[in-house]
Backbone as XML, in Angstrom:
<?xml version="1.0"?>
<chain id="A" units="angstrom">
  <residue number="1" name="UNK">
    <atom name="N" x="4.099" y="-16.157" z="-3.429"/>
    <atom name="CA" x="3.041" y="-15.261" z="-3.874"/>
    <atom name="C" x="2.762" y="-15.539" z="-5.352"/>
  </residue>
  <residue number="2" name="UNK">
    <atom name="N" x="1.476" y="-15.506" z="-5.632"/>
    <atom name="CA" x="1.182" y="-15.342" z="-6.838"/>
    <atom name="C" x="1.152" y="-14.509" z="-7.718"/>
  </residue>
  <residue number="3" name="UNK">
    <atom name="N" x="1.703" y="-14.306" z="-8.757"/>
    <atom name="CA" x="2.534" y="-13.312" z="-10.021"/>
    <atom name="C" x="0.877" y="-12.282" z="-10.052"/>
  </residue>
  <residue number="4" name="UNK">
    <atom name="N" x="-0.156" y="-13.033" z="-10.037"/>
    <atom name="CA" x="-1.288" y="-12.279" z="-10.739"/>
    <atom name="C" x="-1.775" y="-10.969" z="-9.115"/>
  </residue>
  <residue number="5" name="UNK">
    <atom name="N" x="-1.713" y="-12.132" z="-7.809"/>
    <atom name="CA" x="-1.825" y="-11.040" z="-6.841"/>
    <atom name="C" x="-0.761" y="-10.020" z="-7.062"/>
  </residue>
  <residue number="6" name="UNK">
    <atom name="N" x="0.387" y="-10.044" z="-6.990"/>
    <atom name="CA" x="1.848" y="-9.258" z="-7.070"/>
    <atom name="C" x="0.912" y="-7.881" z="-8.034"/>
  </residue>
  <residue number="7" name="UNK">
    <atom name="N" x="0.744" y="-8.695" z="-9.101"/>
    <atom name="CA" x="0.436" y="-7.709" z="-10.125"/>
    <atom name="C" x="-0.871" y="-6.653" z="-9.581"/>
  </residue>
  <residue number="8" name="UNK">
    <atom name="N" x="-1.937" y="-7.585" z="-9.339"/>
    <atom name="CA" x="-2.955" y="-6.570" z="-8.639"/>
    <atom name="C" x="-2.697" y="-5.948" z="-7.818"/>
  </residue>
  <residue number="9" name="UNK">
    <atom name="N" x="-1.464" y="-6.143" z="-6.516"/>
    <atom name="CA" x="-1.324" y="-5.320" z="-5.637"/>
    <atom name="C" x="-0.730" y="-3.828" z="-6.395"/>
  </residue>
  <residue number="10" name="UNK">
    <atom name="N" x="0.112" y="-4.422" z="-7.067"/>
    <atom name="CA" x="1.367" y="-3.086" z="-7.969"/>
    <atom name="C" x="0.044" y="-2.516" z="-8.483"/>
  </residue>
  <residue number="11" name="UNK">
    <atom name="N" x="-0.779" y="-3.050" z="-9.232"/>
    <atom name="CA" x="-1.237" y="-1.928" z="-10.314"/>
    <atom name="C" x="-2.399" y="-1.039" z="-9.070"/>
  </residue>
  <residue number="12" name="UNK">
    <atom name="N" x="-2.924" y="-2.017" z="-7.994"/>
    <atom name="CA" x="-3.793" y="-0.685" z="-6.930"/>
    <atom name="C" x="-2.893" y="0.413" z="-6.334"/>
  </residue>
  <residue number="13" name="UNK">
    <atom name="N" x="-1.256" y="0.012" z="-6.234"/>
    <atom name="CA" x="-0.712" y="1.488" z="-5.739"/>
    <atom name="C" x="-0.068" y="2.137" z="-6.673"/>
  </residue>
  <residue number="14" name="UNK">
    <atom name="N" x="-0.203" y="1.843" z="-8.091"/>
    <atom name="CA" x="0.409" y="2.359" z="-9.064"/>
    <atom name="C" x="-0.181" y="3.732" z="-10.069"/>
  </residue>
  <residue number="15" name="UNK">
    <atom name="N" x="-1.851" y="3.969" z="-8.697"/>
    <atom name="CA" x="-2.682" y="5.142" z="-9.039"/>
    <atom name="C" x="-1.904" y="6.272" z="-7.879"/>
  </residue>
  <residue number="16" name="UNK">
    <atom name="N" x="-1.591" y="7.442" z="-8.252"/>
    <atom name="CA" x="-1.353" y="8.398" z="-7.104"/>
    <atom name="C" x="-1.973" y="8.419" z="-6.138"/>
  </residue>
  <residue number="17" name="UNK">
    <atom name="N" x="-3.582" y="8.688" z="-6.340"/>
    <atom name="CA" x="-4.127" y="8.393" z="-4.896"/>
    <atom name="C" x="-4.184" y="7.809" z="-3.939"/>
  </residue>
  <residue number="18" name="UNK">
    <atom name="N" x="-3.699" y="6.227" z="-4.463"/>
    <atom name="CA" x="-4.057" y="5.503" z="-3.594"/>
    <atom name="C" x="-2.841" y="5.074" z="-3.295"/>
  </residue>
  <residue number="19" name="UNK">
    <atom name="N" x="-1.383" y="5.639" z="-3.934"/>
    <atom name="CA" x="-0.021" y="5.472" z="-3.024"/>
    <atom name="C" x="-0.346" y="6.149" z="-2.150"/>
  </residue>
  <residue number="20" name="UNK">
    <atom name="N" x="-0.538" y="7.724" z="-2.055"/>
    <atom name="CA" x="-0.771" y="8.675" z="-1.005"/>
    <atom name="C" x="-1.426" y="8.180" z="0.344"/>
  </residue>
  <residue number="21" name="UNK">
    <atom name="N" x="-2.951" y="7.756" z="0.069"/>
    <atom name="CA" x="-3.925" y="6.848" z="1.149"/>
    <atom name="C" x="-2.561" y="5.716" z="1.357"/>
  </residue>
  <residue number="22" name="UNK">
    <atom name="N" x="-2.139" y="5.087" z="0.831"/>
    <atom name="CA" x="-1.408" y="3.738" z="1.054"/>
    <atom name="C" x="-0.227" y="4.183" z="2.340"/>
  </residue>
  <residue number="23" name="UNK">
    <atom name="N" x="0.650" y="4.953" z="1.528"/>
    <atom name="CA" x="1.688" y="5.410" z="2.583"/>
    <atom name="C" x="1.188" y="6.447" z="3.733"/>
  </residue>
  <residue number="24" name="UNK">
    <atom name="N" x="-0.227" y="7.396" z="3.647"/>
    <atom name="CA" x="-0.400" y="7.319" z="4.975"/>
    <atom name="C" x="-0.619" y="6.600" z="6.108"/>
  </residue>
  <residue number="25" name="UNK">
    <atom name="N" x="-1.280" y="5.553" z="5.846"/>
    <atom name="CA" x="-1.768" y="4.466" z="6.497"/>
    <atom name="C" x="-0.041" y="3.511" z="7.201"/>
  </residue>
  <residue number="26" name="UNK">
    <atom name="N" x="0.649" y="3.101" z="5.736"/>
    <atom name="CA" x="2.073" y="2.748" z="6.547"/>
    <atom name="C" x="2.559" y="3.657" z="7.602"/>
  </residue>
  <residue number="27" name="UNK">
    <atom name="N" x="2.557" y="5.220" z="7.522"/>
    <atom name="CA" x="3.114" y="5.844" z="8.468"/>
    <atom name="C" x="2.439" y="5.747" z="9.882"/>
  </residue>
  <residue number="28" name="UNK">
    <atom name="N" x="1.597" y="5.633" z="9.396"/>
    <atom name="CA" x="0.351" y="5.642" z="11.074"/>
    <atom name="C" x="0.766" y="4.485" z="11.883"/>
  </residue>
  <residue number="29" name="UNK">
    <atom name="N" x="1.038" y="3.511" z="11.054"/>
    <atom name="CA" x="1.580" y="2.255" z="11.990"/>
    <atom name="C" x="0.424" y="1.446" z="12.527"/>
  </residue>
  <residue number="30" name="UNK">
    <atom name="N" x="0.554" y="0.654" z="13.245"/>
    <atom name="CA" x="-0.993" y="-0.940" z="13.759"/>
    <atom name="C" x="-1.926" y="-0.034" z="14.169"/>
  </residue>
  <residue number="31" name="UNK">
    <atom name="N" x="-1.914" y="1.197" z="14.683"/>
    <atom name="CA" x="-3.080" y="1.769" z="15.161"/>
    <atom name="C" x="-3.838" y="2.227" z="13.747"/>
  </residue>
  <residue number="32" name="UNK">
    <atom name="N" x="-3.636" y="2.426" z="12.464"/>
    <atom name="CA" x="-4.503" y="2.953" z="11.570"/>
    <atom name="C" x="-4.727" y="4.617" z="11.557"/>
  </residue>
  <residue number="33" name="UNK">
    <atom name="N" x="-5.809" y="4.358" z="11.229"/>
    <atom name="CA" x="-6.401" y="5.986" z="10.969"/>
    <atom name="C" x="-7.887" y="5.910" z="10.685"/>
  </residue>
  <residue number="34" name="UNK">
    <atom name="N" x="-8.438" y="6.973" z="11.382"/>
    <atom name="CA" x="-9.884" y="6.713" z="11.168"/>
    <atom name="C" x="-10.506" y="7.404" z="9.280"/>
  </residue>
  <residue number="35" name="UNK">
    <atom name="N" x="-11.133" y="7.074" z="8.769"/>
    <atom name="CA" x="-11.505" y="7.442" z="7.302"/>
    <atom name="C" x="-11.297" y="8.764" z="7.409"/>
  </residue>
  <residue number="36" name="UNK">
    <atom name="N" x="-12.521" y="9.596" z="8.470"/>
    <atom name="CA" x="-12.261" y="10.985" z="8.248"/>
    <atom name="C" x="-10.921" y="11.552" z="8.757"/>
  </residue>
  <residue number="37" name="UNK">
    <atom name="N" x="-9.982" y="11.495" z="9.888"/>
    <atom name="CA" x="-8.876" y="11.629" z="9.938"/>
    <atom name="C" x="-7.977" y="11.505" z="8.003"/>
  </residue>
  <residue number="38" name="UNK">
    <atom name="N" x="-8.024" y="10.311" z="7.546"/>
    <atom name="CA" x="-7.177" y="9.579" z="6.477"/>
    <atom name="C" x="-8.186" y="11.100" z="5.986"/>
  </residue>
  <residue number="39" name="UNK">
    <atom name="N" x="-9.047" y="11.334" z="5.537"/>
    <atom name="CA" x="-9.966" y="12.346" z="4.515"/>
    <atom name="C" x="-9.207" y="13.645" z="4.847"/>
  </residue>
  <residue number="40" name="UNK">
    <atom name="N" x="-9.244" y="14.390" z="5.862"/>
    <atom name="CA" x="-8.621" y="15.226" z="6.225"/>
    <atom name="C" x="-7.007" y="15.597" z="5.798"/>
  </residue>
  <residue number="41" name="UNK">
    <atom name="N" x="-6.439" y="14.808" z="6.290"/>
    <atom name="CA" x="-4.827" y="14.722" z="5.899"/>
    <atom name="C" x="-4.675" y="14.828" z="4.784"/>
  </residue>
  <residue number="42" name="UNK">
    <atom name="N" x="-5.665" y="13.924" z="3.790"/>
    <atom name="CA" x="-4.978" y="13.898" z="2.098"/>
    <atom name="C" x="-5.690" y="15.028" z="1.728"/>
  </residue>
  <residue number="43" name="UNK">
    <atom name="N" x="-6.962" y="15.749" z="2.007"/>
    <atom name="CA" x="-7.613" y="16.929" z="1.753"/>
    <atom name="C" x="-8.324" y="16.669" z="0.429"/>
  </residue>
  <residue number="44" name="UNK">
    <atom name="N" x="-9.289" y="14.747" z="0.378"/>
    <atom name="CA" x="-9.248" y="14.623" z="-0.904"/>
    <atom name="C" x="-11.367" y="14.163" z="-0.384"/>
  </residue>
  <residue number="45" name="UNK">
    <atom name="N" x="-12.244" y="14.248" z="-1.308"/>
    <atom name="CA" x="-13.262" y="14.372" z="-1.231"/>
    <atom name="C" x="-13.987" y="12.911" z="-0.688"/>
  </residue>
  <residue number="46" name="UNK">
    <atom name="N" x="-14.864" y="12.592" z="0.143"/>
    <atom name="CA" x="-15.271" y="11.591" z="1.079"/>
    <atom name="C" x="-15.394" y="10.574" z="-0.339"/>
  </residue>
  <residue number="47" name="UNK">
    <atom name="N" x="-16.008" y="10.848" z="-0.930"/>
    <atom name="CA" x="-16.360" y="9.387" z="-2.221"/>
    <atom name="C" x="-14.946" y="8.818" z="-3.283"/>
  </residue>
  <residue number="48" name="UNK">
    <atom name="N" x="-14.139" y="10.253" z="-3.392"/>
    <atom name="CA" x="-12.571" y="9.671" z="-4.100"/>
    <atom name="C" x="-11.835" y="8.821" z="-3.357"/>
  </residue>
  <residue number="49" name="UNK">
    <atom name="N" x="-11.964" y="9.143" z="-1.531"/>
    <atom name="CA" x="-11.199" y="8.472" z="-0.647"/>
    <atom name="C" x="-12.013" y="6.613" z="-0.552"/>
  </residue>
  <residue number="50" name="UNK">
    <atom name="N" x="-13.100" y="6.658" z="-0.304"/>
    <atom name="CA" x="-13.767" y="5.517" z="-0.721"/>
    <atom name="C" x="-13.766" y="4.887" z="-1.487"/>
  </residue>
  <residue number="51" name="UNK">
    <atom name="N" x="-13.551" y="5.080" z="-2.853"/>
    <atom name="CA" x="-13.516" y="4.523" z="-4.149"/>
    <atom name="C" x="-11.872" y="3.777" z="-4.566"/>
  </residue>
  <residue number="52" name="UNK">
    <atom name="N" x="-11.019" y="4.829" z="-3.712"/>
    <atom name="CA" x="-9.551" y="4.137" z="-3.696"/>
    <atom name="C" x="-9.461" y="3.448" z="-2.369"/>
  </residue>
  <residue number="53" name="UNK">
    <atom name="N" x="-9.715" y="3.583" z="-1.440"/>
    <atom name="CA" x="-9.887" y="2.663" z="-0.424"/>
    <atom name="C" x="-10.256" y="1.149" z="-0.913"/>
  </residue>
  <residue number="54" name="UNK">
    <atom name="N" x="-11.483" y="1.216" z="-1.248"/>
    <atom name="CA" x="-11.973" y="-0.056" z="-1.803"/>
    <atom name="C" x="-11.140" y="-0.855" z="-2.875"/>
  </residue>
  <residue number="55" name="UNK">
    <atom name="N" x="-10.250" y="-0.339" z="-3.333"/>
    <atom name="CA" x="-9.621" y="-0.934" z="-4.220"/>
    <atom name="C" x="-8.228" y="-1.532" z="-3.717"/>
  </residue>
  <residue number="56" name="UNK">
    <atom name="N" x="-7.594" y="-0.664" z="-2.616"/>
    <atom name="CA" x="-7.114" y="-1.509" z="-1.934"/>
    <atom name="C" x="-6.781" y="-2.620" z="-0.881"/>
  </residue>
  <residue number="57" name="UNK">
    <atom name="N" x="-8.443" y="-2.294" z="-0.304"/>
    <atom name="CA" x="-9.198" y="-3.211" z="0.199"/>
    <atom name="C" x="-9.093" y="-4.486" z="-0.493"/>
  </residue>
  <residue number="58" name="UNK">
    <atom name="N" x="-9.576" y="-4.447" z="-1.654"/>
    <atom name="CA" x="-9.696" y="-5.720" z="-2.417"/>
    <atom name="C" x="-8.585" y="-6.213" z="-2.800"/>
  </residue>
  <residue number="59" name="UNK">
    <atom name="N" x="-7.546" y="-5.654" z="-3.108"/>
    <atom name="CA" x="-6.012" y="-6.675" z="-3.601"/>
    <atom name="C" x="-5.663" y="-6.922" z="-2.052"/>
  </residue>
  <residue number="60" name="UNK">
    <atom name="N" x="-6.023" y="-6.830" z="-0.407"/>
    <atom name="CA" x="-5.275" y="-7.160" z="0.623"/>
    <atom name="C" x="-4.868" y="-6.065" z="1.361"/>
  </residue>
  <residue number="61" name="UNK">
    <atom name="N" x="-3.895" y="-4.596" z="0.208"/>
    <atom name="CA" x="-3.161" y="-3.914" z="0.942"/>
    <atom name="C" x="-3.633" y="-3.579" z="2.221"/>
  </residue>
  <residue number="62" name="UNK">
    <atom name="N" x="-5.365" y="-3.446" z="2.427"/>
    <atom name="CA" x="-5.700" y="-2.514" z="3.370"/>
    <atom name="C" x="-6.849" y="-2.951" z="4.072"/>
  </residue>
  <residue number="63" name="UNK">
    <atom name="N" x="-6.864" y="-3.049" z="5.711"/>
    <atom name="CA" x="-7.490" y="-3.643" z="6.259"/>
    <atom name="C" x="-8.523" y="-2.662" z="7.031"/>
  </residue>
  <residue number="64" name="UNK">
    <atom name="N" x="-9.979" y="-2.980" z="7.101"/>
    <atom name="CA" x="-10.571" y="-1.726" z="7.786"/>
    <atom name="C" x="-11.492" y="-2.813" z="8.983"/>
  </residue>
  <residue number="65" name="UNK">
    <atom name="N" x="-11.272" y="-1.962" z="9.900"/>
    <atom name="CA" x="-12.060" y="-1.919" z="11.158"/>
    <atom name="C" x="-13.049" y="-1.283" z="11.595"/>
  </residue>
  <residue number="66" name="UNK">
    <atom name="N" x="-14.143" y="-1.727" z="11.662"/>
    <atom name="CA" x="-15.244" y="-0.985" z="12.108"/>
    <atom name="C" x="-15.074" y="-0.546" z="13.993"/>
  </residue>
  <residue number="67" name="UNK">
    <atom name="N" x="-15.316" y="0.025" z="14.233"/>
    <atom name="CA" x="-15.095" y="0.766" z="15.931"/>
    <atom name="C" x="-16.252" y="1.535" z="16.454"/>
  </residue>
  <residue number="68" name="UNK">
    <atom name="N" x="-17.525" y="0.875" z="16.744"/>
    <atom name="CA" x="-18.548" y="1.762" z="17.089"/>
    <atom name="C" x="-18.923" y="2.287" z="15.231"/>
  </residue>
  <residue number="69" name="UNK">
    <atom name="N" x="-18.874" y="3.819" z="15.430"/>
    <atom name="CA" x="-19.173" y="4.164" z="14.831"/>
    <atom name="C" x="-17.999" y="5.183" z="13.583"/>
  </residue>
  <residue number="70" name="UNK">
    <atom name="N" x="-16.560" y="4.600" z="13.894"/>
    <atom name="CA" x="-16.021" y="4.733" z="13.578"/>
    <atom name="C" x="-15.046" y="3.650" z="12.499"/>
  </residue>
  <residue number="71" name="UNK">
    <atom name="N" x="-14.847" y="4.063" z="10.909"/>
    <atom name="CA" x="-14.154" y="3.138" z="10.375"/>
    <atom name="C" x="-12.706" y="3.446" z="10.197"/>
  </residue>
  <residue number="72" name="UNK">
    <atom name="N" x="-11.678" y="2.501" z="10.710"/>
    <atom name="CA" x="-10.333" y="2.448" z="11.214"/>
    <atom name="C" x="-9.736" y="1.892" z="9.790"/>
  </residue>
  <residue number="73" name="UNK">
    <atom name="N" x="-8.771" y="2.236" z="9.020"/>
    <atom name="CA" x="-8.110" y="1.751" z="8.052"/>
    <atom name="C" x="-6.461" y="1.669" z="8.571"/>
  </residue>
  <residue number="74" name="UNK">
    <atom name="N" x="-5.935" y="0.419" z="8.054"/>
    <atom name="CA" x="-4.637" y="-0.249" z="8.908"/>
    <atom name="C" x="-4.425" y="-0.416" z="7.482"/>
  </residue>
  <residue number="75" name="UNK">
    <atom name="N" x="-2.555" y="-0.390" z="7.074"/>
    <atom name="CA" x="-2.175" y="-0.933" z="6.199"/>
    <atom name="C" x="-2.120" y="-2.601" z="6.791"/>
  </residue>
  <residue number="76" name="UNK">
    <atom name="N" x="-2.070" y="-3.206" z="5.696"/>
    <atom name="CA" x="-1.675" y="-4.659" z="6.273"/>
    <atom name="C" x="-0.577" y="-5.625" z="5.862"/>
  </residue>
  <residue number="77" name="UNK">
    <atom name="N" x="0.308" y="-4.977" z="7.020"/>
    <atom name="CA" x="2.056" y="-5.265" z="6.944"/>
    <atom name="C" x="2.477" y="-6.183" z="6.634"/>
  </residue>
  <residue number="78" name="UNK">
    <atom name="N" x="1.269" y="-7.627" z="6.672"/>
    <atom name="CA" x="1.363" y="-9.161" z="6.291"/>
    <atom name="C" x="1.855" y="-9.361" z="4.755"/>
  </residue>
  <residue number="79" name="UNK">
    <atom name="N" x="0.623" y="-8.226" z="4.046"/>
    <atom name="CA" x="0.961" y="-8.444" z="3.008"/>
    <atom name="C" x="1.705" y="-7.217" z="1.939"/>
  </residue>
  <residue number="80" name="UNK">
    <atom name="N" x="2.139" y="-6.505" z="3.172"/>
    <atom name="CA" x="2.790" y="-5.602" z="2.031"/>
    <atom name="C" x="4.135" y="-6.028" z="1.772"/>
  </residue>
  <residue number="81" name="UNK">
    <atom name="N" x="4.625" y="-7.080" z="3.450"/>
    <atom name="CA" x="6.226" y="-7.295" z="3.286"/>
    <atom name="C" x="6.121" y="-8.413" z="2.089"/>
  </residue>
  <residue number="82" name="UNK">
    <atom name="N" x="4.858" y="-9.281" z="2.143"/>
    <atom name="CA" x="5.164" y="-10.430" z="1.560"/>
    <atom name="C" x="5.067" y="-10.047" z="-0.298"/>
  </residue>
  <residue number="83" name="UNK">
    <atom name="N" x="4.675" y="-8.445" z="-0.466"/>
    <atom name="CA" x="5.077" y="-8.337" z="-1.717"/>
    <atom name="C" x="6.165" y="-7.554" z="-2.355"/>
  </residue>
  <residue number="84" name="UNK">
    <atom name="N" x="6.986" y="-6.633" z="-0.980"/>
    <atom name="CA" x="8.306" y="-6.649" z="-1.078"/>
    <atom name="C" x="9.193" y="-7.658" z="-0.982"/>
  </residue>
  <residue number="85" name="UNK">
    <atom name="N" x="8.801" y="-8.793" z="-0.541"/>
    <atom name="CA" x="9.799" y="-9.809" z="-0.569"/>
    <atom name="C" x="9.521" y="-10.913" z="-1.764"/>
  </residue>
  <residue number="86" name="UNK">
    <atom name="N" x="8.335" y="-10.842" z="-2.024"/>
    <atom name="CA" x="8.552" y="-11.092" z="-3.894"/>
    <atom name="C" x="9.206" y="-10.508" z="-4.572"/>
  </residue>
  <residue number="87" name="UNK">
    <atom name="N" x="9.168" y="-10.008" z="-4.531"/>
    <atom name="CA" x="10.156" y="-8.390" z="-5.748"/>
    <atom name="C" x="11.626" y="-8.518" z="-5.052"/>
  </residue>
  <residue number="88" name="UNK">
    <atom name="N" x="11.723" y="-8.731" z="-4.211"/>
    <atom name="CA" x="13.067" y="-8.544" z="-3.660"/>
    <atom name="C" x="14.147" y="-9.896" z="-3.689"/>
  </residue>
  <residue number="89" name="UNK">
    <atom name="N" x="13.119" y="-10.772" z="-3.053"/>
    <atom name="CA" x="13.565" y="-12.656" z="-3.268"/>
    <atom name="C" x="14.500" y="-13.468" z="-3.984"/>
  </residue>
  <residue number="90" name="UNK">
    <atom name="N" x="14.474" y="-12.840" z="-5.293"/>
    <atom name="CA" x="15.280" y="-12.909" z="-6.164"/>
    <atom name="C" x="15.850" y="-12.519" z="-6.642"/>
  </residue>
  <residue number="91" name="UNK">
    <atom name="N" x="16.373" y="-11.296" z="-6.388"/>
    <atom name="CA" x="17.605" y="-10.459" z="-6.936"/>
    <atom name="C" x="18.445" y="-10.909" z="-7.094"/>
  </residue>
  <residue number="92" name="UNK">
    <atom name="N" x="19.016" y="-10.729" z="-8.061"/>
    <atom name="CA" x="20.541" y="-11.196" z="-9.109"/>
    <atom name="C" x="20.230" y="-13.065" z="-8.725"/>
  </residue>
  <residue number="93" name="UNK">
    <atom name="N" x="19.205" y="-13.229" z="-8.958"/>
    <atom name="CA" x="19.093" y="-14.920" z="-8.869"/>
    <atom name="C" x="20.237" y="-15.120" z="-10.459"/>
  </residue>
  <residue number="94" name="UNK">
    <atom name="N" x="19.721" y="-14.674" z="-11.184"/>
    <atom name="CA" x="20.049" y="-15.424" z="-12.628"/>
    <atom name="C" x="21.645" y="-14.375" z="-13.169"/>
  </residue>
  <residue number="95" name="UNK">
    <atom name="N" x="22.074" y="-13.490" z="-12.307"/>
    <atom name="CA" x="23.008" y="-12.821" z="-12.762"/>
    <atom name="C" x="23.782" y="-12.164" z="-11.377"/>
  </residue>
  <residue number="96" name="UNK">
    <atom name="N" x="24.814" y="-11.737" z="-11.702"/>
    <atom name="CA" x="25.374" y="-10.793" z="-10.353"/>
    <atom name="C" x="24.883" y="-9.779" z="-10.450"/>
  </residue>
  <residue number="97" name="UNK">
    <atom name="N" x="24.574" y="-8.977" z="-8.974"/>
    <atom name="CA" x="23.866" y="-7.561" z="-8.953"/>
    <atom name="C" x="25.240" y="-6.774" z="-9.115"/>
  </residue>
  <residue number="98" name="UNK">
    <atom name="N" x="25.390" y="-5.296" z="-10.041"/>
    <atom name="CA" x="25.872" y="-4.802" z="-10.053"/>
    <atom name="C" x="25.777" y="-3.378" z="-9.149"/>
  </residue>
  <residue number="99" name="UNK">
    <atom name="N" x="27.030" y="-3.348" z="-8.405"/>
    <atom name="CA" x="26.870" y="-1.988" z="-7.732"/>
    <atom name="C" x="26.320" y="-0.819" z="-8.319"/>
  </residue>
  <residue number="100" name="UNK">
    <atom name="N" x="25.412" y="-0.332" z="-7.672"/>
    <atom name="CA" x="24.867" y="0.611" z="-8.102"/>
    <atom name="C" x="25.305" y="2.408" z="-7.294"/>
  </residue>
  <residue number="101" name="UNK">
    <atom name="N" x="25.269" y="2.989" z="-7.555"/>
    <atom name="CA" x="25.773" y="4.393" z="-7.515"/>
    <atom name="C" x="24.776" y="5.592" z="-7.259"/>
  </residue>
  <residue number="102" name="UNK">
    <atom name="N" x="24.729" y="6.254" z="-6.474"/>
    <atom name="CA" x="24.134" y="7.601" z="-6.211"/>
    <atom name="C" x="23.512" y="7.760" z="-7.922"/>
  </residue>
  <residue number="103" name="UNK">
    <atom name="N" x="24.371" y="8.253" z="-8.634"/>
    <atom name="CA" x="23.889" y="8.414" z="-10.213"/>
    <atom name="C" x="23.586" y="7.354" z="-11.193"/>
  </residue>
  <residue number="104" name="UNK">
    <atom name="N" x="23.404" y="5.848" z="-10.463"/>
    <atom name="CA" x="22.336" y="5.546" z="-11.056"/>
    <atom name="C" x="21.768" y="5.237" z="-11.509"/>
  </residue>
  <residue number="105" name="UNK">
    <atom name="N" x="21.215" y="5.674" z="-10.379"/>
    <atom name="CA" x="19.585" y="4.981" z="-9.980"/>
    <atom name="C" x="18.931" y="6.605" z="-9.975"/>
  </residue>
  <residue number="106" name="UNK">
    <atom name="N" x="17.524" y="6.688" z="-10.733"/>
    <atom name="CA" x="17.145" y="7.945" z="-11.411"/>
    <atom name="C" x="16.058" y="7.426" z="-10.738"/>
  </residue>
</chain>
């Protein structure tokens, strides 16, 4: 993966809203969620939900389906593992990981 996607993905879920939209969508699983369903649940206004949608649209996180007359939003698991497994890939590459403890990790 590329450091600059990595980065665009982090900084689109690094707004509250659009973790919230983000991890509903992970919970829903391959079937998605339809916009107004996703609108409903977060209880957040049709153009805020659009405006963060689109943004994670554009770094990858989030894939939408048109259905008739219905638009379906899917997280897209392709690339969310492949940017947990950037971040993850290399742990303690350059050092030993030290056990870490209930207290911490804050």
């Amino acid at each position: 993966m590329i450091i600059e996607k990595a980065a665009s993905q982090l900084e689109a879920i690094g707004n509250v809203t659009r973790l919230q939209i983000y991890r509903a969508l992970v919970r829903a699983g391959e079937d998605g969620l339809p916009v107004g369903k996703l609108q409903e649940k977060l209880e957040i206004p049709a153009s805020t939900l659009s405006h963060h949608l689109k943004r994670l649209v554009d770094t990858g996180l989030v894939i939408q389906d048109r259905q008739a007359t219905t638009l379906i939003c899917t997280a897209n698991y392709k690339h969310m593992n492949a940017l947990i497994g950037y971040l993850a890939d290399e742990c303690c590459a350059d050092a030993a990981c030290s056990k870490q403890t209930d207290e911490t990790v804050a």
